[in-house]
Backbone as JSON, one array per atom type, in Angstrom:
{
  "sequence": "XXXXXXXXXXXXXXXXXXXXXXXXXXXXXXXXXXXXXXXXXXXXXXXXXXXXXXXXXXXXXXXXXXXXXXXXXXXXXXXXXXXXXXXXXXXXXXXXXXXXXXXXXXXXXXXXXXXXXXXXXXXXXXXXXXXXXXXXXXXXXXXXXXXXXXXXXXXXXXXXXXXXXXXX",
  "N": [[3.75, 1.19, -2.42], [5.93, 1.06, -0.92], [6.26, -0.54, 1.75], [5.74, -2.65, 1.68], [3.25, -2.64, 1.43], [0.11, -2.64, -0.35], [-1.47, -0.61, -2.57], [-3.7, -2.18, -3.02], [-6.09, -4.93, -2.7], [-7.35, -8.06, -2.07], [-10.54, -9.67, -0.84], [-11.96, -12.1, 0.63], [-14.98, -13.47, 1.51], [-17.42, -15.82, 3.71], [-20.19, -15.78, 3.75], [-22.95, -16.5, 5.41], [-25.54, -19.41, 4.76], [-28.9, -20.35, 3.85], [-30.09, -23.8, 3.98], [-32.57, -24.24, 2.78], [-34.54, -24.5, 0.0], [-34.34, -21.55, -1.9], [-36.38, -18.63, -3.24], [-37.3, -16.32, -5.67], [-36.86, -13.1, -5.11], [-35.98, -13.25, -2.45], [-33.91, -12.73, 0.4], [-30.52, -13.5, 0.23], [-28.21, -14.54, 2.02], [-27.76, -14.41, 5.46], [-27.96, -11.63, 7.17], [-26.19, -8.85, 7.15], [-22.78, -9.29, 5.32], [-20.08, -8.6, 6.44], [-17.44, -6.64, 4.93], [-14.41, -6.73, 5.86], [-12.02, -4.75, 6.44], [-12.12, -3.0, 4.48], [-11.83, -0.61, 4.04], [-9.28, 2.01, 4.52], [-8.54, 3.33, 7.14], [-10.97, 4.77, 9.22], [-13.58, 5.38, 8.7], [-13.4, 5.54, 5.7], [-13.1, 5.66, 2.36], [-12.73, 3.37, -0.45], [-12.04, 1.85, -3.38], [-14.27, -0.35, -5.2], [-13.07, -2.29, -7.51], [-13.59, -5.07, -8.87], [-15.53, -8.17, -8.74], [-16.09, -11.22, -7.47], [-18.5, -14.48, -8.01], [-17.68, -17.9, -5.82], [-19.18, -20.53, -6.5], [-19.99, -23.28, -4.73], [-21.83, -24.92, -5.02], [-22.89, -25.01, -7.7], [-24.98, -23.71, -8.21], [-28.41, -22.36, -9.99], [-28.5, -18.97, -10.56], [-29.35, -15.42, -10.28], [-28.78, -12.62, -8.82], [-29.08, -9.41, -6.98], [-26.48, -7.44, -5.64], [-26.02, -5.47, -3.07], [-24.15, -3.01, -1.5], [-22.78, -1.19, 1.68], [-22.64, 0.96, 3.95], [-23.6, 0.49, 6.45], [-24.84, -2.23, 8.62], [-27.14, -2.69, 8.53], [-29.98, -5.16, 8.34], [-31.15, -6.2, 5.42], [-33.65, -8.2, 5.56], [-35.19, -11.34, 6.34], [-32.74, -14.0, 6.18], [-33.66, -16.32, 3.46], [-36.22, -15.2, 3.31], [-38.06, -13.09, 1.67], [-37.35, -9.93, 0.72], [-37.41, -7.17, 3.46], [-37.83, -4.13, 4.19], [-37.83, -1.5, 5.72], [-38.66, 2.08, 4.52], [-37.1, 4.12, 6.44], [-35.04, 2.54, 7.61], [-33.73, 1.91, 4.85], [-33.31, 4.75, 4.28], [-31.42, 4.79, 5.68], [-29.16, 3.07, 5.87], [-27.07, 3.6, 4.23], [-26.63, 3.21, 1.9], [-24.34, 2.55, -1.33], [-23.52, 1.36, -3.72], [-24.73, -0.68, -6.0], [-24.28, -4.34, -7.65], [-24.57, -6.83, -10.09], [-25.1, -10.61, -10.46], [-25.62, -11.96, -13.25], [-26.5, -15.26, -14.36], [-26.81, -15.77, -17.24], [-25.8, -13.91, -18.49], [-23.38, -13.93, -17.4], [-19.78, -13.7, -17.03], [-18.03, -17.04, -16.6], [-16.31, -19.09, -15.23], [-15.68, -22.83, -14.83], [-14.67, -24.68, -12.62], [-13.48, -27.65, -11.46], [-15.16, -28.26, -9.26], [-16.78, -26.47, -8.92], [-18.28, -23.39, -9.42], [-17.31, -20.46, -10.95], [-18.09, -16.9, -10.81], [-18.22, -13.96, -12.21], [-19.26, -10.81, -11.54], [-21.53, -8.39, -12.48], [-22.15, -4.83, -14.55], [-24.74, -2.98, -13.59], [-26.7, -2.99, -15.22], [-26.94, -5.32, -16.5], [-26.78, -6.17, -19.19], [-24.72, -7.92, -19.63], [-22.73, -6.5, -19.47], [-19.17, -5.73, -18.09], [-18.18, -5.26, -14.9], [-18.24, -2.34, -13.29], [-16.29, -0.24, -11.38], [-16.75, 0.81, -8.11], [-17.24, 3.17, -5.96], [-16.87, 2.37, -2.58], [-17.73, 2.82, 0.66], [-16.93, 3.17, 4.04], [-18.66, 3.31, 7.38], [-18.4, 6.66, 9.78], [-17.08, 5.09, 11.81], [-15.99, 3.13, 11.35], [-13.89, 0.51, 9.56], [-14.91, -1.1, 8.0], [-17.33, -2.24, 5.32], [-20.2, -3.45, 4.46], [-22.1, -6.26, 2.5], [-25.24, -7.08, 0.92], [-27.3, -9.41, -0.64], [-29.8, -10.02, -2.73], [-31.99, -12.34, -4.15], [-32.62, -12.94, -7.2], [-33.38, -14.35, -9.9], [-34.51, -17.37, -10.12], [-34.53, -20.58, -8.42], [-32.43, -21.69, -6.35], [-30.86, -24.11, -4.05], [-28.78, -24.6, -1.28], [-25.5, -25.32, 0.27], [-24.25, -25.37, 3.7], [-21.88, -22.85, 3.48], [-21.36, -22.88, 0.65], [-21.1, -20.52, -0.77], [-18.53, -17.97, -1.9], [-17.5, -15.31, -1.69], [-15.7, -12.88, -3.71], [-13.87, -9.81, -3.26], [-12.28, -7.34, -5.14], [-10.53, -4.75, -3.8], [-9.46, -1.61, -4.28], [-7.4, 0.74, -2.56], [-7.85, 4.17, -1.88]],
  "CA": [[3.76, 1.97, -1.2], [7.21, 1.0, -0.45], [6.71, -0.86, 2.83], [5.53, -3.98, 1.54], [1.99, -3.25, 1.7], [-0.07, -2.58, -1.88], [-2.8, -0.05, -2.64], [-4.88, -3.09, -3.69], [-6.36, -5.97, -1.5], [-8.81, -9.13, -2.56], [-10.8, -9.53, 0.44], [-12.66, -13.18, 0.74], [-15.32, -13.58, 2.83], [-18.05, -16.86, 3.13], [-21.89, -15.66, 4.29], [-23.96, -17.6, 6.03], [-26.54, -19.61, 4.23], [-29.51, -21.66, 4.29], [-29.63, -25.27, 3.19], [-33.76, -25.19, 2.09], [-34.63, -23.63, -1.35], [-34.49, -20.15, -2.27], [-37.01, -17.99, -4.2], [-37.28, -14.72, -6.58], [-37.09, -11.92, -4.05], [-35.53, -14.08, -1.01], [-32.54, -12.4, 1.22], [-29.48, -14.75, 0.23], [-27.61, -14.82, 3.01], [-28.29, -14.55, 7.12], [-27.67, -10.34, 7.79], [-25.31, -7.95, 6.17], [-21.81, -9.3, 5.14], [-18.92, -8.02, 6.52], [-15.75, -6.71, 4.42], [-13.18, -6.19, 6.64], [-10.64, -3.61, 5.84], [-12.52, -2.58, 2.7], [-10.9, 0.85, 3.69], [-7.9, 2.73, 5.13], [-8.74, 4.42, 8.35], [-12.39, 4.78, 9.77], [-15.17, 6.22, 7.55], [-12.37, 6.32, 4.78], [-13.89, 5.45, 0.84], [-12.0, 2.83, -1.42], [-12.39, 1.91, -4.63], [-14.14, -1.64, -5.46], [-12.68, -2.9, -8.9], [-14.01, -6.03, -9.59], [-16.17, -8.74, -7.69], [-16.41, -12.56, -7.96], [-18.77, -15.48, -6.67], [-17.34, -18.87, -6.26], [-20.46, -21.23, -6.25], [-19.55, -24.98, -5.01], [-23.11, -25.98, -5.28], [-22.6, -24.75, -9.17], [-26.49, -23.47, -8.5], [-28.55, -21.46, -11.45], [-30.02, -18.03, -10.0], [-29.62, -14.5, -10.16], [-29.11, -12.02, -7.75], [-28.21, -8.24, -6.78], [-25.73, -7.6, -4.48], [-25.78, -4.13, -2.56], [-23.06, -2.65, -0.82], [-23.21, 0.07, 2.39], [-21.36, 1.75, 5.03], [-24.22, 0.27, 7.81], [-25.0, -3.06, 8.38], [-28.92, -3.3, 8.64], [-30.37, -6.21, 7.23], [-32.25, -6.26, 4.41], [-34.32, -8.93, 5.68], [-34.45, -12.47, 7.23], [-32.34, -15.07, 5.07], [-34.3, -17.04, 2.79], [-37.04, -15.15, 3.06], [-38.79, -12.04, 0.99], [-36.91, -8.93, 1.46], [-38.26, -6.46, 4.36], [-36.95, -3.17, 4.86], [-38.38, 0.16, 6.23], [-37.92, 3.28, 4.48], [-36.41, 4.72, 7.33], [-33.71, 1.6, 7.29], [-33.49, 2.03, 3.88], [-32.24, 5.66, 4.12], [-30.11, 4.61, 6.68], [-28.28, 1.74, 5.42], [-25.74, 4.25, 3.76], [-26.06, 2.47, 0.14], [-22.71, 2.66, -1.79], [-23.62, 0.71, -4.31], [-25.42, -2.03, -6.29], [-24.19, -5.42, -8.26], [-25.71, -7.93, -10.38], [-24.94, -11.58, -11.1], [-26.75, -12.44, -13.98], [-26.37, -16.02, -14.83], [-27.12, -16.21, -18.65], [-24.42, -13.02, -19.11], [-21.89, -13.68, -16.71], [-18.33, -14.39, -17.44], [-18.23, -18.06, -15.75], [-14.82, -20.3, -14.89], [-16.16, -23.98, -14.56], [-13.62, -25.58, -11.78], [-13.67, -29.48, -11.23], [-16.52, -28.68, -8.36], [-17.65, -25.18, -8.55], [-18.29, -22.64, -11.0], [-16.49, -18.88, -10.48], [-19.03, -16.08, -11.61], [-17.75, -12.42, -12.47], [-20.33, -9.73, -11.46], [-21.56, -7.33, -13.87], [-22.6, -3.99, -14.01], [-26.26, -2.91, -12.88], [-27.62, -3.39, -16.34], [-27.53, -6.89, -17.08], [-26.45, -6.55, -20.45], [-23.49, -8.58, -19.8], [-21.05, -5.74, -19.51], [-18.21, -5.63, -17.35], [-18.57, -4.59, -13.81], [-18.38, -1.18, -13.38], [-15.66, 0.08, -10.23], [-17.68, 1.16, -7.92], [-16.59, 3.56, -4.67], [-17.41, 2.09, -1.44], [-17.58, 3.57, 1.85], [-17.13, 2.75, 5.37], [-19.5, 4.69, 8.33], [-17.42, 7.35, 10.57], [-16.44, 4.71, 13.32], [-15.21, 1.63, 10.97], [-13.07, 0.32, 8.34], [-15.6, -2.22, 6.84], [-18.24, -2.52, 4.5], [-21.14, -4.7, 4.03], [-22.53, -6.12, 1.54], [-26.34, -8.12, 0.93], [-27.91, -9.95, -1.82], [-31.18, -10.63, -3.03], [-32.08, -13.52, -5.43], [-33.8, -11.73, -8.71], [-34.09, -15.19, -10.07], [-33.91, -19.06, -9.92], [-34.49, -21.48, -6.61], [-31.35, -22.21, -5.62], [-30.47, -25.09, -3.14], [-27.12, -24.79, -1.25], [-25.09, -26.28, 1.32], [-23.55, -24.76, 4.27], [-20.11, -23.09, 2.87], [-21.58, -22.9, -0.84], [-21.46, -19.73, -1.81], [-17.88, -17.5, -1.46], [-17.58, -13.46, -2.25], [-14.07, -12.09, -3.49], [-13.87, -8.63, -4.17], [-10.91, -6.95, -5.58], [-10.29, -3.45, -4.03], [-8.27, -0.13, -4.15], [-7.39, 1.93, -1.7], [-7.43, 5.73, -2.43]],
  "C": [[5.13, 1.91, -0.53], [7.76, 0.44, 0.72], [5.9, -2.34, 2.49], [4.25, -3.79, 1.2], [1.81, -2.44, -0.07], [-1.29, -1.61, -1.51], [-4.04, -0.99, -3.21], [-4.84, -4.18, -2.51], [-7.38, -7.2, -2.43], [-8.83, -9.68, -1.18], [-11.85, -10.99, 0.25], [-13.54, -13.16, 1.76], [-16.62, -14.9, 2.95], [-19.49, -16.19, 4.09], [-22.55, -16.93, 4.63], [-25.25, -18.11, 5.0], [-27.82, -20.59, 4.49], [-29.99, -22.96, 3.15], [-31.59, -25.23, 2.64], [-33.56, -24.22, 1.17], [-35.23, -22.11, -1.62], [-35.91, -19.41, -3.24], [-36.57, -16.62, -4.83], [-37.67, -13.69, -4.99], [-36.35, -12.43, -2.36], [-33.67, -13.63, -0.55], [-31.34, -13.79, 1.03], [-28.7, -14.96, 1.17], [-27.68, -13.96, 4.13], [-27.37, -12.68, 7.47], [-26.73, -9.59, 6.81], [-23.41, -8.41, 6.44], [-20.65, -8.9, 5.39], [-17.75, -8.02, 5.4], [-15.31, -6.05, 5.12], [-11.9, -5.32, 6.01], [-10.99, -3.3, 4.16], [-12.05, -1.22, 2.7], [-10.21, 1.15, 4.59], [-8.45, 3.79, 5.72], [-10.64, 4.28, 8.04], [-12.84, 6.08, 8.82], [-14.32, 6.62, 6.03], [-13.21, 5.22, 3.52], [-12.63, 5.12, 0.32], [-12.51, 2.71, -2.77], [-12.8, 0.12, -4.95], [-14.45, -1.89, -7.19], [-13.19, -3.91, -9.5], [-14.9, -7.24, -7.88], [-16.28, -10.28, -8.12], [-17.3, -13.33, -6.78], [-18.44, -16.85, -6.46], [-18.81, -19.43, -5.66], [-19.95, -22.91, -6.42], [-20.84, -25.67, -5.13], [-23.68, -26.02, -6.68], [-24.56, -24.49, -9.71], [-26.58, -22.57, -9.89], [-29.64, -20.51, -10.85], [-29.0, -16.51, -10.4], [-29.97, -13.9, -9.12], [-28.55, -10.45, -7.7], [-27.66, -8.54, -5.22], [-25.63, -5.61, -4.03], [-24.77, -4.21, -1.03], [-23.27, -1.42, 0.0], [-21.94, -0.22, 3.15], [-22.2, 1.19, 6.79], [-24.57, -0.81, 7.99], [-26.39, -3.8, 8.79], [-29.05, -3.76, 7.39], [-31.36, -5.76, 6.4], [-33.63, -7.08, 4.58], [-34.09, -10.4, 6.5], [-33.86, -13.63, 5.98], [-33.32, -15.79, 4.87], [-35.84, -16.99, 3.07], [-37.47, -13.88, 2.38], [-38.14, -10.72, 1.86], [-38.02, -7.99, 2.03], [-37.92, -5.65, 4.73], [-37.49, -2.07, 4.88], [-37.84, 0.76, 5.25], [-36.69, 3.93, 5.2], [-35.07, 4.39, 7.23], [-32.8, 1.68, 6.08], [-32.44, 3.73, 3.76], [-31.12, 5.84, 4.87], [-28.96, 3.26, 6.86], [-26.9, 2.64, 4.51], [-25.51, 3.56, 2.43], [-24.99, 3.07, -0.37], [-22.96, 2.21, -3.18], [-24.43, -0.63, -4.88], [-24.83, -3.22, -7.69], [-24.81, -6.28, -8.56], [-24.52, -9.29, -10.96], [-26.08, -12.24, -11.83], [-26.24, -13.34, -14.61], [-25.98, -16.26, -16.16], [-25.82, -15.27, -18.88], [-23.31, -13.1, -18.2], [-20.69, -14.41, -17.26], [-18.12, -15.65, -16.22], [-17.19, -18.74, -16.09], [-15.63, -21.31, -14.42], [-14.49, -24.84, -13.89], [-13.87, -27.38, -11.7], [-15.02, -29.57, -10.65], [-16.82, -27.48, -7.9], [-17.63, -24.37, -9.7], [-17.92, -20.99, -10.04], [-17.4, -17.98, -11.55], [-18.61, -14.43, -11.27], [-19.2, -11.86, -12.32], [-20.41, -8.91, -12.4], [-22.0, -6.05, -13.62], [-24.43, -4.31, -13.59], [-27.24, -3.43, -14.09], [-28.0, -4.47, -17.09], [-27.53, -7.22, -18.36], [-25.87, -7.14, -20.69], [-22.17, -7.56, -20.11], [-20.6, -5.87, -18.34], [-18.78, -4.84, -16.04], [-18.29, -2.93, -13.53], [-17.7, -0.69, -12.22], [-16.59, 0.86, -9.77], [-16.96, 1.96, -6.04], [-17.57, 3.11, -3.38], [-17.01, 2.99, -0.45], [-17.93, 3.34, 3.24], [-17.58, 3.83, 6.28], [-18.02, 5.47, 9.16], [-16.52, 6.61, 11.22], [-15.6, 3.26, 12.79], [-14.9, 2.08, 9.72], [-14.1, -1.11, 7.55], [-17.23, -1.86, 6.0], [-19.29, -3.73, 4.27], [-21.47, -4.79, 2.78], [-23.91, -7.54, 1.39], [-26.82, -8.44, -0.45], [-29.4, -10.16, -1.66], [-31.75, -11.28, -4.2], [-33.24, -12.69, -6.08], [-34.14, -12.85, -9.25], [-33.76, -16.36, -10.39], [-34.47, -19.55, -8.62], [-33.45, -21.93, -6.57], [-31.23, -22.82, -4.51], [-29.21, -24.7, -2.6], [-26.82, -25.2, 0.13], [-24.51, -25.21, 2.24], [-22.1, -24.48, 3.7], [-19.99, -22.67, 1.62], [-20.69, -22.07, -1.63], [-19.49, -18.81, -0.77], [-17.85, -16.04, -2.58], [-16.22, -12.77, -2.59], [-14.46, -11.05, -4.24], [-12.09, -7.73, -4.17], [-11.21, -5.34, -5.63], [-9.11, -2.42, -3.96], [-8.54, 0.71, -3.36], [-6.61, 3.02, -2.22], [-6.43, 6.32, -1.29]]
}
């Protein structure tokens, strides 16, 4: 871009979690996620390239991760997702991600394990770029999970979200 700045960003962000044990179908973390500056200018559509989760509690679960432009919850953390129709068509979906344990590409650190997202199909292919989009009045993006499968335990802090995007 020529002024220092890059058409690319990796945007970190840590969700709130809760410390008792998770189930199959259970909201993973406390409301909808903020990514901040996931796009250039209000209601403006980037491009998200790739996605990682660092896990310091090096749990074993399965989850999708959906991405919008609105930030109604899916439900209450760590418990059975709950969401209207209505909510549902008004959450502005963008997108959906899966971490699937058994196929993910996994970095084992000293005291966490780093898990590459995949596409939707769970075959163990590669994630799939995926265009996000922020509502008229902002530049961010949410994004919620919901455990597909495992009980996972974790600590305050556990779980961290980097996604690697492009701005169009």
């Amino acid at each position: 871009m020529g002024t220092g700045k890059s058409n690319f960003k990796i945007i970190t962000v840590t969700p709130t979690l809760n410390t008792d044990a998770y189930a199959t179908g259970d909201v993973l973390f406390d409301g909808a996620v903020e990514i901040p500056d996931a796009v250039i200018g209000k209601g403006g559509c980037s491009k998200l390239l790739n996605m990682f989760v660092v896990d310091f509690g090096e749990e074993t679960f399965d989850a999708n991760f959906y991405f919008s432009s609105a930030n109604t919850s899916l439900g209450s953390i760590n418990t059975s997702a709950n969401i209207s129709p209505a909510d549902i068509a008004s959450l502005g979906l963008n997108g959906v991600a899966y971490q699937d344990i058994d196929q993910a590409t996994s970095s084992y650190l000293d005291n966490a394990t780093v898990n590459q997202i995949l596409g939707l199909s769970g075959s163990g292919e590669a994630f799939s770029p995926t265009l996000i989009q922020a509502a008229d009045d902002s530049t961010s993006v949410y994004c919620q999970a919901i455990i597909s499968s495992g009980t996972p335990t974790f600590a305050v802090g556990d779980i961290r979200l980097i996604f690697h995007v492009q701005y169009r």
